[in-house]
C-alpha positions as CSV (number, residue, x, y, z in Angstrom):
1,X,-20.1,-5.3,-93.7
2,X,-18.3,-2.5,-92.0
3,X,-15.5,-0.2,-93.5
4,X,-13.7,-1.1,-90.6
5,X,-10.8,-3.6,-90.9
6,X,-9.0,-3.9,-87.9
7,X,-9.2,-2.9,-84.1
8,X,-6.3,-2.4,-82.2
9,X,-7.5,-3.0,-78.5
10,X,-4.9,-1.6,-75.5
11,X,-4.7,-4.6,-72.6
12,X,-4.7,-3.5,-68.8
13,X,-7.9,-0.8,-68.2
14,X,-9.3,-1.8,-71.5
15,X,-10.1,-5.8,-72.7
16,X,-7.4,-6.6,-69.2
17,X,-8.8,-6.3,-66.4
18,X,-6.7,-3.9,-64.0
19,X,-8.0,-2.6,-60.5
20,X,-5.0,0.1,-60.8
21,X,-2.7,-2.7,-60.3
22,X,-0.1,-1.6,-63.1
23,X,-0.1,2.3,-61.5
24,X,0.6,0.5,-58.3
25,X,3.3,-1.7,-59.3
26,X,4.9,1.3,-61.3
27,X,4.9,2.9,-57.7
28,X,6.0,0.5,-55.7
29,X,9.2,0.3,-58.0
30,X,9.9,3.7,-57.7
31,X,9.3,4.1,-54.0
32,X,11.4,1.0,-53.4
33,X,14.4,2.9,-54.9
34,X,13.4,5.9,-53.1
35,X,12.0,8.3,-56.1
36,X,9.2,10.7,-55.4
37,X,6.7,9.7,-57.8
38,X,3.0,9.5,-56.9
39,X,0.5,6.9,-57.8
40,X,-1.2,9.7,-59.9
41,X,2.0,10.2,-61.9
42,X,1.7,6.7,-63.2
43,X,-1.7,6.4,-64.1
44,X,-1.5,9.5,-66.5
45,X,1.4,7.8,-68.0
46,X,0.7,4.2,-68.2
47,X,0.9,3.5,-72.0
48,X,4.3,4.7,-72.5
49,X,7.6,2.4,-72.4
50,X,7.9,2.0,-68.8
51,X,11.9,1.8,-68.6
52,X,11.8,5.2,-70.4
53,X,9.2,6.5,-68.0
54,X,11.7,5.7,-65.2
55,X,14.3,7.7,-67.1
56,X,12.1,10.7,-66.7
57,X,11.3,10.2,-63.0
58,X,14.6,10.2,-62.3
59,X,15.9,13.2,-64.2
60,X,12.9,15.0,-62.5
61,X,14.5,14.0,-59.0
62,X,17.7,14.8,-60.5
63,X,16.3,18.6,-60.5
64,X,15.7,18.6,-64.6
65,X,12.9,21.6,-65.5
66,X,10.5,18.7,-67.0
67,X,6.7,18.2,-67.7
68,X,5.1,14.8,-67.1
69,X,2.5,16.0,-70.2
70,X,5.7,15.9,-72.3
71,X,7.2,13.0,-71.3
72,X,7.6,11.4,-74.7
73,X,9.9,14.3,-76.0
74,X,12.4,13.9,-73.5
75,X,15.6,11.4,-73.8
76,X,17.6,10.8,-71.0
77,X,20.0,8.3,-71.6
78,X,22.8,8.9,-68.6
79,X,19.9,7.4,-66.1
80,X,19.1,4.5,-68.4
81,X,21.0,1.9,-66.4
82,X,19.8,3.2,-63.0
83,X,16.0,3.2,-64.6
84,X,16.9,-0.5,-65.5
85,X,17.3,-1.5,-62.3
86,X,14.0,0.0,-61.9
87,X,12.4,-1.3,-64.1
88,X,13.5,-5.2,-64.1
89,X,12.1,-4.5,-60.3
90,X,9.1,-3.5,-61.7
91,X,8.5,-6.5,-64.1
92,X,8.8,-8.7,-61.3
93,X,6.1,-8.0,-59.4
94,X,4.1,-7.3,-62.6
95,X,4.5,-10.5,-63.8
96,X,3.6,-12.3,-60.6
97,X,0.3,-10.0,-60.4
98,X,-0.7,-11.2,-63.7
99,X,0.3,-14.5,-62.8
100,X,-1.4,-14.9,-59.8
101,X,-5.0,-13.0,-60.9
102,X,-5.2,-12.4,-64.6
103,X,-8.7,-12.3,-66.0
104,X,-10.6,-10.2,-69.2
105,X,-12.7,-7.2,-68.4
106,X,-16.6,-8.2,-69.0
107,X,-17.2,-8.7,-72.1
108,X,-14.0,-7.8,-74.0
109,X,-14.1,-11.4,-75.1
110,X,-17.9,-11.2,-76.7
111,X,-16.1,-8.3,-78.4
112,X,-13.5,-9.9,-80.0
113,X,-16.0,-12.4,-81.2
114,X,-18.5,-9.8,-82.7
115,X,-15.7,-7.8,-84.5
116,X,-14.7,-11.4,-85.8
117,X,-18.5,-12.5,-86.9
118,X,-18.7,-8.6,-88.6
119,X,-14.8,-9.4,-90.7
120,X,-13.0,-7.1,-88.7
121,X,-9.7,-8.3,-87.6
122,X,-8.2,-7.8,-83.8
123,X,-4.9,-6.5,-82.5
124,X,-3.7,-5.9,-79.1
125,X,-1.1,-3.4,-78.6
126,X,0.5,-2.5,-75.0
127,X,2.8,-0.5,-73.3
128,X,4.5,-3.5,-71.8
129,X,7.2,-5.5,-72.4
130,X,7.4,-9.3,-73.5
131,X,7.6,-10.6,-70.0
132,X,4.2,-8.8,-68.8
133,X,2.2,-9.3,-72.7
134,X,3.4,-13.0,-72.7
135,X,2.0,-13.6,-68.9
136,X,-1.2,-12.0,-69.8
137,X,-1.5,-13.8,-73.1
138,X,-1.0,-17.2,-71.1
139,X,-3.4,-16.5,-68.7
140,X,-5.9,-15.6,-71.3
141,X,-5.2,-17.8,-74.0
142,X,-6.6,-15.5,-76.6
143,X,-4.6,-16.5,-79.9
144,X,-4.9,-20.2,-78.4
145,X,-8.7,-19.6,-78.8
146,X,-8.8,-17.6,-81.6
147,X,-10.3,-14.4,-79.8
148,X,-7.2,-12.1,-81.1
149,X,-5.5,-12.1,-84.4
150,X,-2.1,-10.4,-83.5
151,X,-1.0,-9.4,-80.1
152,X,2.0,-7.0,-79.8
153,X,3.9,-5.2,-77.6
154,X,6.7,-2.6,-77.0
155,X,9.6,-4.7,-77.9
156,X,7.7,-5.2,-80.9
157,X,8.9,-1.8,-82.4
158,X,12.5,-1.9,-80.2
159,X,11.1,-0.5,-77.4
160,X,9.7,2.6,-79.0
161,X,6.3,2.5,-78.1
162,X,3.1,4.9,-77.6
163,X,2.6,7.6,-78.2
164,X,4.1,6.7,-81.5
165,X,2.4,5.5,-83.9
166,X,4.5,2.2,-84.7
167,X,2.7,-0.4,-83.1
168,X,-0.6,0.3,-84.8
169,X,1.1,1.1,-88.1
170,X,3.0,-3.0,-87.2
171,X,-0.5,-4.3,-86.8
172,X,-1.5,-2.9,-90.1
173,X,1.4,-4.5,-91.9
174,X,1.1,-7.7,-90.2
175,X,-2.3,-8.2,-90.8
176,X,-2.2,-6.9,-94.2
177,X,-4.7,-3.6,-93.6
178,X,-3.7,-0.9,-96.6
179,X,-5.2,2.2,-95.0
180,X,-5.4,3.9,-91.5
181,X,-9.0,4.7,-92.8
182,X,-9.9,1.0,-91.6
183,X,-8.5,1.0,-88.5
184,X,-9.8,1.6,-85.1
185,X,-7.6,2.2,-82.2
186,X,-9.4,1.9,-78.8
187,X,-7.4,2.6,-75.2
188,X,-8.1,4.1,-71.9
189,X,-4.6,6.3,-71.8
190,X,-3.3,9.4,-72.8
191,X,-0.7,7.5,-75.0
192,X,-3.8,5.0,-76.6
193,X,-5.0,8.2,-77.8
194,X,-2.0,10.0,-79.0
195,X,-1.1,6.6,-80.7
196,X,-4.3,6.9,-82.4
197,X,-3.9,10.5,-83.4
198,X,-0.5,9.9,-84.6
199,X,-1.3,7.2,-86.9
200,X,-4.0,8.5,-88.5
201,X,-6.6,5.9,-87.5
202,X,-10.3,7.2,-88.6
203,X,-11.6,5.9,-85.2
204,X,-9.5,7.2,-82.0
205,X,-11.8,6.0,-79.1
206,X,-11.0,6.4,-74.9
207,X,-12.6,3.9,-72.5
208,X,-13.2,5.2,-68.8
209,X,-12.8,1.2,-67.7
210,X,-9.5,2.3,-66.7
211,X,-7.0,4.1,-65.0
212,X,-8.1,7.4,-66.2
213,X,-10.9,9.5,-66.0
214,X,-13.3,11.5,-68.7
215,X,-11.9,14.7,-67.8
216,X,-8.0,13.6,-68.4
217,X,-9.4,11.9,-71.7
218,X,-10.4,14.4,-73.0
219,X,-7.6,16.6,-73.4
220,X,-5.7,14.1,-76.1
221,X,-6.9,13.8,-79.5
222,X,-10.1,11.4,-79.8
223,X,-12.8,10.8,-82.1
224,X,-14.8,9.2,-79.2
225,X,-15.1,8.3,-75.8
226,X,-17.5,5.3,-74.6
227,X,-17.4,3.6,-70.9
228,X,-16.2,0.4,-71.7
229,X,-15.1,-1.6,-75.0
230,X,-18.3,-2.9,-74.9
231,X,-19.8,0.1,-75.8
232,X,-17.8,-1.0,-79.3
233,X,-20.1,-2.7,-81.5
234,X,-23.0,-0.2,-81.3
235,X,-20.2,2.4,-82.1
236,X,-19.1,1.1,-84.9
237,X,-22.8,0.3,-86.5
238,X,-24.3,3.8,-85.5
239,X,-20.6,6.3,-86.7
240,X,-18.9,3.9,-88.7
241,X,-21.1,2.6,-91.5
242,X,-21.9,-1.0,-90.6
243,X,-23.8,-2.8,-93.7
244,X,-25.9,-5.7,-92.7
């Protein structure tokens, strides 16, 4: 039996499979209401609530002195109508992505299963919305087939999201897990990781499935980083004392 208790696995670029399709729809948001973003802006951000992401990319147009490494401690609330608009654009074409091709990545779902087998609980936690987590969660039919225990996303915590620490902290609550020393929090972003960090999880682990490379990774906060979530399971047996 491990010490570990729950996992809290991101979705798109970790167990979702993604093709850069949510740093693409992010763009094509903004370019459709002329910002200036880049495709490379998005993917070091994806994680983070997107309707506040928006906020920033529009204050940065606006001429504001801002980091995109910092976007979590900025608040701009005068754009938050125009990042609306934005961002209900955005969801739109999300949603009919996920609807149209939705599938896991290989072997996130054997995963699930062997954390299950070993009495470790599963959690998914996102950067989305409801609209985009509850099209990926019909596609998928994970709690339908008892894959994932809890699934939750940014409106979950009233739209304060990763990097914060809320989500994982929900999961713990929900699922009854008393201590951060249980918990693994596993995610191919920036914010996965800061999430991690800032809740205190004993295993903060980056996956290079995703939208982000090892370099970038390893700037945030991590215990590990692996290629892909299926690099889990021997993880967790080797660093974090699996009993047979």
């Amino acid at each position: 039996m491990s010490n570990i208790k729950l996992v809290v696995f991101d979705l798109s670029g970790t167990t979702v499979s993604d093709d850069n399709a949510v740093a693409q729809c992010l763009y094509e948001g903004a370019h459709h209401f002329g910002l200036t973003a880049t495709v490379e802006d998005f993917q070091k951000t994806i994680g983070t609530n997107k309707i506040h992401l928006y906020e920033f990319m529009i204050a940065r147009d606006n001429g504001h002195e801002v980091l995109i490494e910092n976007l979590e401690q900025y608040s701009f609330p005068e754009y938050h109508q125009e990042a609306l608009k934005i961002f209900n654009y955005y969801s739109i074409i999300m949603v009919e992505y996920y609807k149209r091709q939705v599938k896991p990545m290989p072997g996130a779902e054997d995963v699930f299963n062997w954390c299950h087998q070993n009495n470790i609980l599963v959690a998914t936690d996102t950067g989305f919305h409801k609209d985009v987590n509850t099209a990926i969660m019909d596609g998928l039919k994970w709690k339908e087939r008892n894959l994932v225990d809890l699934t939750l996303d940014v409106e979950d915590t009233n739209g304060i999201g990763r990097p914060t620490p809320y989500l994982i902290h929900l999961a713990m609550k929900e699922l009854g897990v008393q201590s951060v020393h249980q918990v693994i929090k596993i995610g191919d972003t920036p914010a996965d990781l800061l999430s991690g960090y800032n809740a205190g999880c004993v295993g903060n682990i980056g996956v290079l499935s995703g939208a982000n490379s090892k370099d970038v990774l390893l700037n945030y906060p991590h215990t590990h980083i692996i290629d892909s979530v299926v690099d889990l399971p021997h993880l967790i047996e080797t660093a974090f004392n699996l009993k047979k």
